[in-house]
N, C-alpha and C positions, 0 to 999 in steps of 0.2 A: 768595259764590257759591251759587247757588240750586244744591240735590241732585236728581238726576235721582229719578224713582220705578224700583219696580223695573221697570216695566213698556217704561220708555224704556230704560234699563240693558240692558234682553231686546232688546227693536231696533233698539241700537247696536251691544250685542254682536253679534247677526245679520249687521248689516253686517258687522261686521270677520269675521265667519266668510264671508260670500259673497268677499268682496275675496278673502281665503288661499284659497277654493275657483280662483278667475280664476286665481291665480298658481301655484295648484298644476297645475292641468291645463297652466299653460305651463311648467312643469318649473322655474321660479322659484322652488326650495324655501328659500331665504332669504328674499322677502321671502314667501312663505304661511305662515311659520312667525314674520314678525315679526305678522302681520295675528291667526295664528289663540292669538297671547300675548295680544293686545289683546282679542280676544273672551274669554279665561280672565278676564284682570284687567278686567273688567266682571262675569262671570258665573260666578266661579271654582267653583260646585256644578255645572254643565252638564258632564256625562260625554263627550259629544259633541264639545266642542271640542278634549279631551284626547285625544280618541281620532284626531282630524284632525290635531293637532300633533306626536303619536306617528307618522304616516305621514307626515310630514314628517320628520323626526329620523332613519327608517327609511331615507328617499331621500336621508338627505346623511348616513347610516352613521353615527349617533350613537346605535347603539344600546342603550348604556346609558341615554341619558337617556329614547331611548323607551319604553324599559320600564318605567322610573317613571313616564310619562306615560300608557301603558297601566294600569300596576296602579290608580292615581290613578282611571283613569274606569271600573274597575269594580268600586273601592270603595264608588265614588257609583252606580252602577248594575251591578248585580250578574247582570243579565238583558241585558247591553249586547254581543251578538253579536262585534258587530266588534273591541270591547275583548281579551275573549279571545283572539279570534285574534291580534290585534296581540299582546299580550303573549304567548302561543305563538311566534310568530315570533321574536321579540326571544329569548326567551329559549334559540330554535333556532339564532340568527345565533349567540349568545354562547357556546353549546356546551354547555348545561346543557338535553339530551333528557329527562331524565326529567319537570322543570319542567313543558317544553312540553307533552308526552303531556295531564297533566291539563287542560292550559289546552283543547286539542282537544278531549277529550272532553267538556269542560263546552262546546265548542258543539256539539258534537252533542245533546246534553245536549236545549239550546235549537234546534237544527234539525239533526236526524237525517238527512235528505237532503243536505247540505253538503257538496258533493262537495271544495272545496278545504279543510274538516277534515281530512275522511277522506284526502285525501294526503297534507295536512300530518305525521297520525299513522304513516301509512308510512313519511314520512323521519323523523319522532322514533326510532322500532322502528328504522327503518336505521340511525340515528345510534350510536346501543345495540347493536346486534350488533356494528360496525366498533370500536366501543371495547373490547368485550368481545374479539375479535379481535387488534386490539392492543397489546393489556395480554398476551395472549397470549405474540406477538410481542415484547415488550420485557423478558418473562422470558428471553429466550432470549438475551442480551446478554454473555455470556461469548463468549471468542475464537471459539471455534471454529464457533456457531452466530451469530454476529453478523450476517452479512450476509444469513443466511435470515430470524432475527427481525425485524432492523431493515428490511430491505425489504416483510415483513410492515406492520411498524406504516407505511411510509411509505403504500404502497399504501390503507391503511384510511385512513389522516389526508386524501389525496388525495380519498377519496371522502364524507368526511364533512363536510371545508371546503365541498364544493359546495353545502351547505347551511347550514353553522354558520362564514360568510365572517368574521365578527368574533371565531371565538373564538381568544386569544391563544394559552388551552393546550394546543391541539389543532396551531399554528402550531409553537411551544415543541418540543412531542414529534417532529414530523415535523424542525424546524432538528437538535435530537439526535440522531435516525437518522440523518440526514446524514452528521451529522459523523463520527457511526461508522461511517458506509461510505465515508467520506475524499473526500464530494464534499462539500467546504468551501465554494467560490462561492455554492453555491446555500443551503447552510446561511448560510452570512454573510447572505446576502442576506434571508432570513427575520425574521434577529436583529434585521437595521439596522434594516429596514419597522419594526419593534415598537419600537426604541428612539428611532425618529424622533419616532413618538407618544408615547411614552413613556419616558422617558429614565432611570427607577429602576427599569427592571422588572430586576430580580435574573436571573431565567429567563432572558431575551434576554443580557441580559452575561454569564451562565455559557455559553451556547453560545458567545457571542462568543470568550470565553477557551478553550471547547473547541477550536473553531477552531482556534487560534494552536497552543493547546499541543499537537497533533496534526501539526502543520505543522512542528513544531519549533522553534517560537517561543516559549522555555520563559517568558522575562523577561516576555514581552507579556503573554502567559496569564494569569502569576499576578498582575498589575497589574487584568487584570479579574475573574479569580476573588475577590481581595482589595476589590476595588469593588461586586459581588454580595451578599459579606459584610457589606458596611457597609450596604446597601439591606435584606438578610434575613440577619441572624446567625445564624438557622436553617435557614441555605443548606444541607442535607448536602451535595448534590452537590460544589456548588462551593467546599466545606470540602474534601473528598476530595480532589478535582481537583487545588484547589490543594495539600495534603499532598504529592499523586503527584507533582506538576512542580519542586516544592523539592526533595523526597529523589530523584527521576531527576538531576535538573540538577547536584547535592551529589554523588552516585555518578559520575557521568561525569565530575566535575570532576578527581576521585580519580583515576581508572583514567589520566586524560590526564596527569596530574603522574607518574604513577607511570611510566606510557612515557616520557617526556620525560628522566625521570631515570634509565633504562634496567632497570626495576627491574619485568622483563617479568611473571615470576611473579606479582607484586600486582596489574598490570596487569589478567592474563588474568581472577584470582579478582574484580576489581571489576567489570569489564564483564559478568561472569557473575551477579555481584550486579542489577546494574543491571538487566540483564534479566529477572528477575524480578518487580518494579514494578509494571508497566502492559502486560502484553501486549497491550495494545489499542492500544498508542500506536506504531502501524505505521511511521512514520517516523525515531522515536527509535530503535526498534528495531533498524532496518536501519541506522544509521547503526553501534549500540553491537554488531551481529553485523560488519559489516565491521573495525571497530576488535580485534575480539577475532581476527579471522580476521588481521591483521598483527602484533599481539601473536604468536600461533598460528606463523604463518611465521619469525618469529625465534626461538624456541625450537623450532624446526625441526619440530612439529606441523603438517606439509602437509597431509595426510589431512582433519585437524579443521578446517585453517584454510580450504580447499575446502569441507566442510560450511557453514560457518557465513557464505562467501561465496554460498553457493548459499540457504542462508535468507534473508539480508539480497536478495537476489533478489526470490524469491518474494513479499518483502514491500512491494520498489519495484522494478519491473521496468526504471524509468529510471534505476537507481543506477550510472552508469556508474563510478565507482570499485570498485562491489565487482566489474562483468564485468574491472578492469584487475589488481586484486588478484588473480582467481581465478584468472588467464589466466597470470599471475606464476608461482603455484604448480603450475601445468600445465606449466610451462616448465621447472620446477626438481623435477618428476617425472618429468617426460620422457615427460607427456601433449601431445604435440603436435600432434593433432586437434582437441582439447577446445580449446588454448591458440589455435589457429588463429579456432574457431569464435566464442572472444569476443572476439577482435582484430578479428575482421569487424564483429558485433555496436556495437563499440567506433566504429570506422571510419565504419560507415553513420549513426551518431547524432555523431559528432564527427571533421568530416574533416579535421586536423590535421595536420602531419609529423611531428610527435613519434608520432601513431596510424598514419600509414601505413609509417613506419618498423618498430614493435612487431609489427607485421601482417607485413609482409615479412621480417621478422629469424624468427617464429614460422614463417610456409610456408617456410623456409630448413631450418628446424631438422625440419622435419614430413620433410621431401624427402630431406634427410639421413639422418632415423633410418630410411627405408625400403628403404637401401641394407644392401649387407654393412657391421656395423661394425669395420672392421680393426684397431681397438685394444685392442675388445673380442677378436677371435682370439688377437691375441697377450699379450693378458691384461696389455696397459699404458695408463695412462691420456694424457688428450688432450696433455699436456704433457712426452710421455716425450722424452729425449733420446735422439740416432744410439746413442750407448752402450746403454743400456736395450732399445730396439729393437733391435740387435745381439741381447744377451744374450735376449732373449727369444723372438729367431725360433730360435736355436738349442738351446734347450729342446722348444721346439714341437715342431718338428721331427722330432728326433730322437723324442722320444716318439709321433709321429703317422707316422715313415717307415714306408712295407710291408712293407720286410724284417722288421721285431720285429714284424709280426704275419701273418708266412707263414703259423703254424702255426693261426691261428683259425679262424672259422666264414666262409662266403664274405661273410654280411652283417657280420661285424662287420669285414673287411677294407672290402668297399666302403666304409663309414660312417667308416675310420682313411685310406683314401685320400682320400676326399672333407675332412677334417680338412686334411690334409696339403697337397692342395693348395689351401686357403684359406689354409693359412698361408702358404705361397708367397706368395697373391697379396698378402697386406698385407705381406709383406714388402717385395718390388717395389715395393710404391706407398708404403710410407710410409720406406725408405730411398732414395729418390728426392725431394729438396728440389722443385721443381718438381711431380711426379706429385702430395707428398704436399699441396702447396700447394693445388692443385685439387680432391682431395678435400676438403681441411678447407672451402676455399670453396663445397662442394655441388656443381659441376661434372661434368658426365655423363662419366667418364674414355675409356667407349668411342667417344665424342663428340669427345673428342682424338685417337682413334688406336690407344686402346690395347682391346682384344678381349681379357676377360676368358675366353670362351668357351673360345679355342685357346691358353691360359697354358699353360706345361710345368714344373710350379714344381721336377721333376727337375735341369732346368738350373739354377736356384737354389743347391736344394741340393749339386750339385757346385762350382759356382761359389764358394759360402759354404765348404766344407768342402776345397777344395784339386781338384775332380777324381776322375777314376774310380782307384780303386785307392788312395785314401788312407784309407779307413775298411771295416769290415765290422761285421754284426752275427753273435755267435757264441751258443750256446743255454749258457747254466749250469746247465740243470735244468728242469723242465717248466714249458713259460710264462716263464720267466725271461732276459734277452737283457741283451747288454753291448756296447759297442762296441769294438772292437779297431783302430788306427789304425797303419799300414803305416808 
């Protein structure tokens, strides 16, 4: 086979550079970039061909390899305008600004009027301030500043992808802030983009596992945390991550065995352990504040076990078990507004009959407590017997009648008759099987008939004590009264 000279080699190569120009301007970047290979392997010293198949590479987002195709054509020409830029560019998609800066300035270098240098170098400087920014931003990643930092760094990654579309670590940092701000979807969705092309990036499968173990999907997590590991053994992150999702998931395991086996106290102190760990880990969190708040409740801690319902809240606003728990301990305080307010809560998010029953049992109990409590007057509880009740309205009584306190002050007479005839009236109603029926069921009593208003609980009191002229009250000494029975 007879060897071309170089001079044929030059307008062959030529061809195949005009062909890749045809197919380039028709947007056919596959075959312009098989055409402008064919022009290299003829003329592999031509700067030019490298620099056309680098803007290929660039149109079908391969731009790692264009940057090698860049740097290639302005090793061989070092005055080669376009080269620079290309590899500026590349090296701006890929998210390394500093790079790029130089590559610009070496064309202004070479044409100082270059007006798409001189923007190019505005988004390199832009690129560099939003990192600068960010790094900011992603110191600020303890709990309490989280959601200002990491919206911080989100907001800069947003603005710096508009420029640097291929870089993965700029993708990486925004999927993390995500995940810290518990919008998961959109972080997953970050991760998979990167792992689809890449399927060992370490980075993309620690957010992935962030993901999960945030979600509360401790087993998944650490399956990709562990997978990270194997790709970069100097994973810190997702060395930690994983540490945090074994000793969470090991603590929690504890505190559930220990409930289980009714062995409340160890319970409380592991949940309390647990939460420690990962304050960031918003979901485990709320689950291991509601767990401690029913712990909390059986050791008759209502107070705390409200508090710690009310965190696990604040941390999932959709946690309908802890508004059922809190609503619980409302109920067995004999907060009946509060209990009403998460029963609705409760209701409107899961319309149930087990939920609209809890609901109605709580406005029962709300409608109740804002009546006279008559068991409360007579100083017995809801289970008293006719005996008890008996015994107790005639204690009252006698201690609240007007006569033992003729000798007082006018208010403190009004305030012992007003006593007095309260005791009356829980009398009447709850030694009445019927009356007292209707109270205990909530039932408006004046709504039956009966007119607490015009009650004469005098009548009562004769009635209970035999009638007029069976008793008197006589003075022993100042202030001092006794009853004398005829």
């Amino acid at each position: 086979m007879e060897l071309l000279s170089d001079e044929e080699l030059e307008r062959e190569a030529e061809g195949f550079k005009e062909q890749g120009n045809a197919f380039y301007i028709k947007k056919d970047y596959a075959e312009a970039f098989s055409y402008y290979t064919k022009a290299i392997d003829m003329c592999p010293k031509n700067a030019s061909y490298y620099g056309n198949r680098a803007a290929t590479l660039m149109m079908l987002y391969r731009y790692r390899e264009a940057l090698e195709d860049s740097q290639q054509a302005v090793r061989l020409d070092n005055d080669f305008m376009k080269g620079h830029l290309r590899e500026g560019k590349c090296h701006l998609s890929l998210g390394n600004a500093m790079a790029a800066s130089r590559c610009f300035q070496r064309v202004l270098e070479l044409e100082p009027d270059s007006s798409q240098a001189q923007q190019e170098l505005k988004n390199a400087e832009s690129i560099l301030e939003y990192e600068r920014m960010a790094e900011i931003g992603f110191e600020k990643r303890d709990f309490r500043m989280v959601c200002c930092g990491c919206l911080q760094v989100v907001f800069c990654m947003d603005r710096v992808l508009e420029a640097a579309a291929a870089c993965h670590r700029f993708k990486i940092l925004k999927a993390e802030c995500l995940a810290l701000l518990g919008r998961y979807p959109e972080a997953q969705s970050v991760a998979s983009d990167i792992l689809r092309m890449d399927s060992t990036n370490a980075d993309a499968l620690y957010v992935r596992g962030l993901c999960l173990y945030y979600e509360d999907c401790i087993d998944k997590a650490v399956q990709f945390f562990v997978q990270a590991l194997r790709m970069a053994p100097d994973h810190d992150k997702a060395r930690l991550a994983c540490r945090d999702a074994k000793a969470l998931k090991a603590k929690k395991e504890e505190g559930n065995k220990a409930f289980k086996e009714g062995n409340f106290e160890a319970a409380y102190e592991l949940y309390s352990e647990a939460l420690t760990i990962d304050p960031n880990n918003i979901k485990t969190n709320a689950k291991l504040f509601c767990n401690r708040a029913t712990v909390g409740s059986k050791l008759k801690k209502l107070e705390q076990a409200i508090e710690d319902c009310t965190k696990a809240i604040k941390l999932d606003e959709t946690y309908i078990k802890a508004y059922l728990r809190r609503a619980q301990c409302y109920m067995d305080t004999e907060q009946y507004e509060e209990a009403v307010r998460d029963y609705e809560k409760v209701y409107q998010t899961e319309k149930t009959k087990e939920h609209k029953h809890l609901l109605k049992h709580a406005q029962l109990e709300l409608k109740k407590s804002k009546r006279k409590d008559y068991y409360k007057v007579l100083g017995v509880n809801k289970n008293a017997t006719e005996e008890e009740i008996k015994k107790a309205y005639r204690k009252r009584a006698l201690l609240h009648h007007p006569d033992r306190h003729s000798g007082a002050t006018p208010e403190l007479q009004k305030e012992e008759e007003k006593k007095f005839k309260e005791v009356g009236e829980a009398f009447s109603v709850l030694s009445d099987p019927k009356k007292k029926s209707r109270y205990d069921s909530g039932q408006d009593l004046e709504e039956e008939g009966m007119n607490m208003g015009d009650f004469d609980a005098n009548n009562i009191f004769k009635a209970f004590f035999g009638g007029p002229g069976g008793f008197s009250f006589e003075a022993s000494g100042p202030g001092n009264f006794f009853f004398q029975f005829g």
